[in-house]
N, C-alpha and C positions, 0 to 999 in steps of 0.2 A: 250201680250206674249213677255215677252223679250230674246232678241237674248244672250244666255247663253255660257261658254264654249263648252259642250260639241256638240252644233251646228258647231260651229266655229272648231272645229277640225274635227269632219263628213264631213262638207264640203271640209277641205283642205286635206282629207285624198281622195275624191270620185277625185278632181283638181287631185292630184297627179298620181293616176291612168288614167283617162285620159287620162295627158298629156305622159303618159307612155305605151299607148295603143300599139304603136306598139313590143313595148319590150315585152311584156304582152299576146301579142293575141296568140289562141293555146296554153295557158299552163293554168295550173290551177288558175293562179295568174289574167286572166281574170276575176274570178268570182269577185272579186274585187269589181270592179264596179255596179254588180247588187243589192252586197249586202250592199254594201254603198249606193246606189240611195236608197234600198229598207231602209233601217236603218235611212237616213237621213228624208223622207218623214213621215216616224212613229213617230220618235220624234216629226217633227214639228206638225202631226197628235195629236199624245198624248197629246200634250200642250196647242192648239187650244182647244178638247175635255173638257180638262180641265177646262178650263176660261167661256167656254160656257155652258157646262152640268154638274154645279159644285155638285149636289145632284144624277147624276145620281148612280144607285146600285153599281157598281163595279168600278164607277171611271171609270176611263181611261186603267183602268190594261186589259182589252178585246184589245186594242192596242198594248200595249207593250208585253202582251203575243204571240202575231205573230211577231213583234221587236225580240224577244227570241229564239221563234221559229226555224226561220229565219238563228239567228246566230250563235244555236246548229248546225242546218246541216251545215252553210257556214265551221265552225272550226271543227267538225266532218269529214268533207269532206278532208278539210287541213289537218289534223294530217292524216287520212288513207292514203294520200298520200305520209307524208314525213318518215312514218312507214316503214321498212323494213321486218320487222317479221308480218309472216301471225297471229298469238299468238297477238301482240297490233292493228293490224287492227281488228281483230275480236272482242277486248277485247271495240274499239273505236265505231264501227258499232252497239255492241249490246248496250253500255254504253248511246249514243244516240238516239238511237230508242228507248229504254224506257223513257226516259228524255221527248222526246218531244211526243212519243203515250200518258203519261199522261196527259202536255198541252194538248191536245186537246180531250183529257176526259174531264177534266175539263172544256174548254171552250162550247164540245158542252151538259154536258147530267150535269152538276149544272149551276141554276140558280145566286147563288153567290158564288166565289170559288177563291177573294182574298186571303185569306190564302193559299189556295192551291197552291194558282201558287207560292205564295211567298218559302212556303216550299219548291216547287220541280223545283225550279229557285237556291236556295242554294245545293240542292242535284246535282243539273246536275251541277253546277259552281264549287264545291267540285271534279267532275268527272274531268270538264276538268284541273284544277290545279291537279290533280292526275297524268292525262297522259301528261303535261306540265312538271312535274319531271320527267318522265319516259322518255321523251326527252330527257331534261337536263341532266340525268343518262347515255344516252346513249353516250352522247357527251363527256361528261368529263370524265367518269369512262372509258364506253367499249368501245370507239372508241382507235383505233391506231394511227389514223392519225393525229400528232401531229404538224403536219408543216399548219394545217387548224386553221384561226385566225378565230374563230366565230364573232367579232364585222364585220366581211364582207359576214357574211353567212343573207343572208334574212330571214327565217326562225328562228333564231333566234333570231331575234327581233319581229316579229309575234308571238311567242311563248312566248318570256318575256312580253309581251304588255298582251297579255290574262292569264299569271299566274299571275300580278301582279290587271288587273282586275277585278279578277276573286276571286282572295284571300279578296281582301277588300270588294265589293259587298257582296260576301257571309256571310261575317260576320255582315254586316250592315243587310239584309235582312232575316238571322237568329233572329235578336233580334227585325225582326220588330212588333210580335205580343206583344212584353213588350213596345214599344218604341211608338208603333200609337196611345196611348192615353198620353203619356206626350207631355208636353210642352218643350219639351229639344231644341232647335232649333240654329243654327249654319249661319250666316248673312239670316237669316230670313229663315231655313229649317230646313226641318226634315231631321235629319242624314242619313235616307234610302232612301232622296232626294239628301242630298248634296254629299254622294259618290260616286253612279253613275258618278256624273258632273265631278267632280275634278281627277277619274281614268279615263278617258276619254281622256283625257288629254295623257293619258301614251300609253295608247291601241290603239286609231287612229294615237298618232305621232309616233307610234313605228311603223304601218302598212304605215307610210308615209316613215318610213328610210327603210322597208324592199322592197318597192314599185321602189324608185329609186337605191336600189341594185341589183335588179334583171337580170338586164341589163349585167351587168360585173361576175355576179357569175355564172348567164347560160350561157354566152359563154365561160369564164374559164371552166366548167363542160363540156359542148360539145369538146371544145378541149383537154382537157384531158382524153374521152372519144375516 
């Protein structure tokens, strides 16, 4: 099982928090951590699974569908927080409780239901780059507050991290019922292998700059609170 990027940034993204617990504790940025323990143990899960039960029915996708899961409510939970209008917490609340009420149709009442998941893995990723703009909408366009330098805002690097993850996956994982019977492969993977890895990259280091910002943009907010 080789140790790949997107290990290598899981882990320095769970370090980061961590080492940032006390900044962290009491606020939502806590969850941080469970969902990283929990995210980083799945993958190495999934991959082990893999090498071991190479013919089993569904692969590994029984893994990484709670990996999924997992990280609809974690980013679910984040945007209803940094939402102000009752209108996109509600519009975030139902968007993901459908998202993952289907996972887990699919996991417990079909027997095989890779496609499934795949489909409604690009449906829900599709959601969250939806309300990921609707953020970024709100920043740029409707906000006033123009003396606020977003490269210091945490959140919006948490938010760039999972639009930009979220855009690429979904598209790789859309074309995966045309793409899992060629041979197209990229330093020896299949492209709805190899993009996970390489956005991973974006979305954990970008949860590692919003991790050690947190510290200075919530006591800026408290004091000018």
């Amino acid at each position: 099982m080789p140790i790949l990027s997107n290990f290598i940034v899981e882990l320095s993204a769970l370090l980061a928090a961590l080492y940032n617990l006390k900044h962290i504790r009491n606020t939502r940025y806590f969850y941080f951590i469970p969902f990283l323990a929990f995210t980083l143990l799945g993958e190495f899960g999934g991959a082990y699974f893999a090498d071991a039960y190479p013919d089993y029915v569904t692969g590994n996708t029984h893994i990484y569908l709670w990996v999924v899961v997992f990280g609809f409510i974690f980013f679910g939970y984040q945007f209803y927080e940094i939402f102000q209008s009752k209108l996109w917490k509600w519009i975030t609340a139902t968007g993901i409780t459908l998202s993952v009420s289907a996972m887990l149709v699919w996991f417990c009442f079909f027997p095989v239901y890779t496609q499934l998941y795949y489909n409604t893995y690009v449906i829900g990723g599709f959601f969250l780059c939806c309300i990921c703009c609707a953020y970024m909408y709100q920043q740029f366009i409707v906000s006033d507050d123009y003396e606020v330098n977003l490269f210091h805002v945490p959140d919006f690097w948490l938010v760039m991290g999972i639009l930009l993850f979220y855009v690429g996956n979904s598209i790789a994982f859309a074309l995966h019922f045309f793409l899992k019977g060629e041979t197209i492969l990229i330093w020896g993977m299949k492209l709805y292998h190899l993009f996970p890895r390489i956005l991973s990259v974006f979305l954990y280091g970008f949860m590692v700059v919003a991790l050690f910002l947190w510290k200075k943009y919530r006591e800026k907010s408290l004091s000018a609170s």
